[in-house]
C-alpha positions as CSV (number, residue, x, y, z in Angstrom):
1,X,0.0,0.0,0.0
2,X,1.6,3.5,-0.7
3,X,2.1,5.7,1.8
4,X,1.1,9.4,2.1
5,X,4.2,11.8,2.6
6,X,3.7,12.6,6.4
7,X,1.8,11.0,8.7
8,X,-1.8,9.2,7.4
9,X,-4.6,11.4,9.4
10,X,-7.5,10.0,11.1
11,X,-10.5,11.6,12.8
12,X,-13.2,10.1,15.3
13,X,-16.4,12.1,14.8
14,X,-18.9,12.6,17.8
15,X,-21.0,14.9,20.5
16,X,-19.4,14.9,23.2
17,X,-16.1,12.6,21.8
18,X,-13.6,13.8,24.9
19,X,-14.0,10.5,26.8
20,X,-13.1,8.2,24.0
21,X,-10.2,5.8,23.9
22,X,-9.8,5.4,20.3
23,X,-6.1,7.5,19.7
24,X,-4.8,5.6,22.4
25,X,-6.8,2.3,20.4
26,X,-5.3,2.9,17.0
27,X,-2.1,4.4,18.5
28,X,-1.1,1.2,19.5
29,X,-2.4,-0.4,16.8
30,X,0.2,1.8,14.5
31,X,3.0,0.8,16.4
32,X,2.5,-2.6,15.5
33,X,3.0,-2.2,12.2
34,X,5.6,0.7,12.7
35,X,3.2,2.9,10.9
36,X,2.7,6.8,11.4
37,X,-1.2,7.8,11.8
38,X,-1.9,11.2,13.3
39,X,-5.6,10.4,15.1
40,X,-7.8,13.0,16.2
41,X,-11.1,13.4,18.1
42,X,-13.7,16.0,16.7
43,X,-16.5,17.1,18.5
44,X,-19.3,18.8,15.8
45,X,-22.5,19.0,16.6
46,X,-25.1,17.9,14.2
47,X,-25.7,21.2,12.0
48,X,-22.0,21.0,10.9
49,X,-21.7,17.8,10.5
50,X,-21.5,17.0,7.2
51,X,-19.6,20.0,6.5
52,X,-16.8,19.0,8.9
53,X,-16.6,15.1,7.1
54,X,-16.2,16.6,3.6
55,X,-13.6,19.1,4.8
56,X,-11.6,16.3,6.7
57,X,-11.3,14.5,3.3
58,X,-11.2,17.5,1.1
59,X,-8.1,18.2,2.8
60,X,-6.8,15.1,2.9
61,X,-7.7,12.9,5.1
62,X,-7.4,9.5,5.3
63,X,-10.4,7.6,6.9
64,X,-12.5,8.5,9.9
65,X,-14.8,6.5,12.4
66,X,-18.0,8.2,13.4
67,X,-20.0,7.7,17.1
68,X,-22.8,9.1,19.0
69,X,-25.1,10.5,17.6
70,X,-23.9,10.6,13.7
71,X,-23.9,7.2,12.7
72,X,-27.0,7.5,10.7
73,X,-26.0,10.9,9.3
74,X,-22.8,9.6,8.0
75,X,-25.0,7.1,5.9
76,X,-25.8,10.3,4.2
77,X,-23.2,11.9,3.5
78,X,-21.1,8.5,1.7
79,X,-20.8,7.8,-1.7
80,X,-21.6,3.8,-1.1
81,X,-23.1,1.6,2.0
82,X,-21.1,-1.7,2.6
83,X,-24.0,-4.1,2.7
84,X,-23.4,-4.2,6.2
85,X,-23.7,-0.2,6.8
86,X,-27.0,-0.2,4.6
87,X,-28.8,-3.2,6.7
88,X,-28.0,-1.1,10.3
89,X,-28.7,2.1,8.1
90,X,-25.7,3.8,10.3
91,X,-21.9,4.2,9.7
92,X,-18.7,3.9,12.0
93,X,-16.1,3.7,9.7
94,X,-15.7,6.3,6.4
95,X,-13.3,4.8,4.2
96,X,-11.6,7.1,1.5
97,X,-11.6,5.3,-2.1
98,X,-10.4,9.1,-3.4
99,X,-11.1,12.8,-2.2
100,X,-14.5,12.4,-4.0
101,X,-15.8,9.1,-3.2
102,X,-16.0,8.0,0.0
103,X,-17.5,4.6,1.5
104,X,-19.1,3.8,4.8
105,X,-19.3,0.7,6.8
106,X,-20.6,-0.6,9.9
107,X,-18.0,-2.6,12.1
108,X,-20.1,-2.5,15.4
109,X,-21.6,-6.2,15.3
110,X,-18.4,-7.9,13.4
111,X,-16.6,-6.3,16.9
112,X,-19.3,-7.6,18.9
113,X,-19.2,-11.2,17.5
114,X,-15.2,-11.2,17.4
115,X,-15.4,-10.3,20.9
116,X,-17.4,-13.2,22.5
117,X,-16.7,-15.3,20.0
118,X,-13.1,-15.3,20.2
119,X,-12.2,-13.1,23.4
120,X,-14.6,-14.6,25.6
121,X,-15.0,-17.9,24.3
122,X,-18.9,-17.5,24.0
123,X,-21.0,-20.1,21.5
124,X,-23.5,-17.5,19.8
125,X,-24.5,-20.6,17.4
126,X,-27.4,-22.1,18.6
127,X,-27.7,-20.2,22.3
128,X,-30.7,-18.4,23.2
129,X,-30.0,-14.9,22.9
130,X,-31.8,-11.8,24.5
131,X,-31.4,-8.3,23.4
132,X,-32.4,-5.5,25.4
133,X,-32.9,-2.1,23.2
134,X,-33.9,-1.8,20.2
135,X,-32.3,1.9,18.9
136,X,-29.9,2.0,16.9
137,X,-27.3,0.2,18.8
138,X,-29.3,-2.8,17.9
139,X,-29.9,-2.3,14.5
140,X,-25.8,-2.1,14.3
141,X,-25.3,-5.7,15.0
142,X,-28.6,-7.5,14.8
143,X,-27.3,-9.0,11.3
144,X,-23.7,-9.9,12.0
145,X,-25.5,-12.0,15.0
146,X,-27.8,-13.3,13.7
147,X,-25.5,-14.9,10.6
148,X,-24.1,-16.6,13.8
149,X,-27.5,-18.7,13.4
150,X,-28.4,-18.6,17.4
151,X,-31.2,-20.8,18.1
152,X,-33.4,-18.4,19.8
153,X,-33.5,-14.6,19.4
154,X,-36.1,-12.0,21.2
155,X,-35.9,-8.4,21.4
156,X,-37.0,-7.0,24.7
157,X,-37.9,-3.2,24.5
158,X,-39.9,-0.6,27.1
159,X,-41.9,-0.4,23.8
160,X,-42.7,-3.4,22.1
161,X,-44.0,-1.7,18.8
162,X,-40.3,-0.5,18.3
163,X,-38.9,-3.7,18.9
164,X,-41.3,-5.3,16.9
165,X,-40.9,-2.7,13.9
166,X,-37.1,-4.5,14.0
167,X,-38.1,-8.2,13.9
168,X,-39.7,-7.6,10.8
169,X,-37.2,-5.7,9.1
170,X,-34.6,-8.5,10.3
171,X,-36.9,-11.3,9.8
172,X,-35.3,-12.5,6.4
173,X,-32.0,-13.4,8.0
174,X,-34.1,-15.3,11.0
175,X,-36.9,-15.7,13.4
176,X,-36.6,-13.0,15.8
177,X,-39.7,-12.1,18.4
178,X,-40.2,-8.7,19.9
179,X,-41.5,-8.3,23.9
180,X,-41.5,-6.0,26.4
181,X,-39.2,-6.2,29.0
182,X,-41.8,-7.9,31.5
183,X,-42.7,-10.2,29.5
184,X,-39.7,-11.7,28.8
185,X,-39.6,-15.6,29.2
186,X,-38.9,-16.3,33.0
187,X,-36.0,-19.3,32.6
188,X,-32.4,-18.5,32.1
189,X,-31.1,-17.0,28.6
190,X,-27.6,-18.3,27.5
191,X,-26.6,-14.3,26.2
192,X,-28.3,-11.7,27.1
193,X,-26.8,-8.6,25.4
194,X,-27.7,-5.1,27.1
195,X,-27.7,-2.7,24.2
196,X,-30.1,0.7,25.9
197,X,-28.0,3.5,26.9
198,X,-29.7,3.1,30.1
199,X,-27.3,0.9,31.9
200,X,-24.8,4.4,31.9
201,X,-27.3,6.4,34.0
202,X,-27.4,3.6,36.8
203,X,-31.2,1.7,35.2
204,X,-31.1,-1.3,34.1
205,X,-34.6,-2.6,33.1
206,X,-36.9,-4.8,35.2
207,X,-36.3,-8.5,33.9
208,X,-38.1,-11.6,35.6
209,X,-36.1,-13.0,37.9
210,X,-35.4,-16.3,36.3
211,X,-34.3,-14.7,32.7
212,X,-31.0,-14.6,34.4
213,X,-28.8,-18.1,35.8
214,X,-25.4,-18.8,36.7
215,X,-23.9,-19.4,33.0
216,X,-25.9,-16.9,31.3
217,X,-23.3,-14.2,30.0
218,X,-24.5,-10.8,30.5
219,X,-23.0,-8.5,28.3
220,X,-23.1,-4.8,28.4
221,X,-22.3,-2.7,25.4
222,X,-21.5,0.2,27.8
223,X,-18.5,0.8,28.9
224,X,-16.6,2.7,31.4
225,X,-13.6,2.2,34.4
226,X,-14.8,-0.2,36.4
227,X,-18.2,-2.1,36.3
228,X,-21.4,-1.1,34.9
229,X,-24.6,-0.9,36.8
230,X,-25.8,-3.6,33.6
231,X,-23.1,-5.5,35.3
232,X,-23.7,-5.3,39.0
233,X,-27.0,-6.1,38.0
234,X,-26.1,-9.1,36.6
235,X,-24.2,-10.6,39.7
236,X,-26.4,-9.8,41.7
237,X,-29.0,-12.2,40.1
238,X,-26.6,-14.9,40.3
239,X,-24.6,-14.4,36.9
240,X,-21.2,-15.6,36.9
241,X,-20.3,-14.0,33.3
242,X,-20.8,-10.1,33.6
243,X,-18.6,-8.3,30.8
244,X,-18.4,-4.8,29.5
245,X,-18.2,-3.4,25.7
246,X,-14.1,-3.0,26.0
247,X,-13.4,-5.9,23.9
248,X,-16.2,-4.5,21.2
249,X,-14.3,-1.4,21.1
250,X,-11.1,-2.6,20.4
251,X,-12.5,-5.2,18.1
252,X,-14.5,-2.9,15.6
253,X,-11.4,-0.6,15.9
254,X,-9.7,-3.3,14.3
255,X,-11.9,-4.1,12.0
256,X,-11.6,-0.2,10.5
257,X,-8.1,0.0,10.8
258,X,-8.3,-3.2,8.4
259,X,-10.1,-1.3,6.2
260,X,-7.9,1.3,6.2
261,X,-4.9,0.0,6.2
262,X,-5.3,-3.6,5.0
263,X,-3.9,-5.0,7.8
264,X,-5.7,-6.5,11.1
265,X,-3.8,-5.6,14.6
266,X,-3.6,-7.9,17.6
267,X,-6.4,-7.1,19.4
268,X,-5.1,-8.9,22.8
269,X,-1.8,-6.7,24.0
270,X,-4.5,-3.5,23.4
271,X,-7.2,-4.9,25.6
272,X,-4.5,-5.8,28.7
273,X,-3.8,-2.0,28.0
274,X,-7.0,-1.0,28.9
275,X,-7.4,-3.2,31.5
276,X,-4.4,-1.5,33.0
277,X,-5.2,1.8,32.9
């Protein structure tokens, strides 16, 4: 792959971006491979958005990843959706083809997978799988799971409609069913994947008590030092397998800086980073 003169240049786009980890993600990504990047975080708001994307690669720049809340924005303002990016109608990762054509793609759910698939050892094929949400977190990496072919997937939402409205746009990849969160089936789920923002505020939402057991793996998409509430939640209902969205981070991050650079980094030395810090 040729290289720029001077270092390639990165951008994360988001409102409020301060708190992210990704420099210190690709950073060490970069050094694996001896490569210079320059990463940046961007706060924009939503009115200049699109102005601030085209005038990052107008001038030059490389590739950028996009978070909260432009995802589905940046859908807009590509050239081309990845199959991936069109079926979660949202973007994380802005590939540059040339300073005029620009392609999006969605590595949420491929992160998500890669993580408890192959961090935490976690059989997604044929488990019983819960899902609590259904914004757009959900929409992200409903499809990369479900190609996982789980035996058993329901949507749990405080309203059902929305939930619902997601089964049957999912419902040619699998059989997905759509409740509220009390009426979630009362024996334990294998996965149950926490994907509402609400987890961050201290809420977690009112499950049956059963829903939860010892093996079922509670994963929060949330992250942050030290546990979440989703978390805490989680062992306190006798769950021996709480985790947090770390390894999902570093894993999509992967996946982009792939697409970027055509190479994948070791995920593992990154994550004991973050665990150390």
């Amino acid at each position: 792959m040729s290289m720029q003169p001077g270092p390639s240049r990165y951008v994360l786009f988001g409102h409020p971006v301060s708190h992210s980890w990704s420099p210190f993600i690709h950073g060490l990504f970069a050094r694996q491979f001896d490569h210079v990047i320059d990463y940046k975080l961007c706060d924009v708001g939503p009115a200049d958005f699109r102005r601030a994307v085209i005038d990052f690669f107008v001038e030059g720049g490389s590739g950028a990843n996009v978070t909260l809340p432009h995802k589905p924005a940046a859908a807009e303002v590509v050239n081309e959706l990845s199959a991936r990016a069109e079926r979660a109608r949202a973007v994380n990762t802005i590939i540059r083809r040339s300073a005029t054509e620009l392609v999006g793609e969605n590595t949420d759910g491929v992160g998500l997978v890669t993580d408890l698939v192959r961090n935490l050892g976690v059989a997604v094929t044929g488990s019983r799988l819960l899902i609590l949400g259904a914004g757009g977190a959900v929409r992200g990496v409903l499809a990369p799971l479900l190609e996982q072919e789980p035996r058993e997937v329901c949507i749990a939402n405080r309203t059902p409609d929305r939930a619902q409205r997601l089964c049957s746009e999912f419902s040619d990849l699998g059989e997905v069913s759509a409740c509220g969160f009390d009426d979630v089936d009362n024996r334990p789920w294998d996965i149950i994947v926490n994907a509402t923002a609400a987890s961050l505020a201290g809420d977690v939402p009112a499950l049956p008590p059963r829903a939860v057991g010892p093996d079922t793996v509670c994963y929060d998409m949330a992250y942050g030092r030290g546990d979440t509430a989703f978390m805490r939640w989680a062992e306190n209902r006798g769950s021996t397998r709480p985790c947090k969205g770390w390894g999902m981070l570093v894993e999509q991050a992967a996946e982009s800086y792939l697409l970027w650079r055509g190479v994948r980094p070791e995920t593992k030395p990154v994550l004991d980073a973050l665990v150390r810090l």
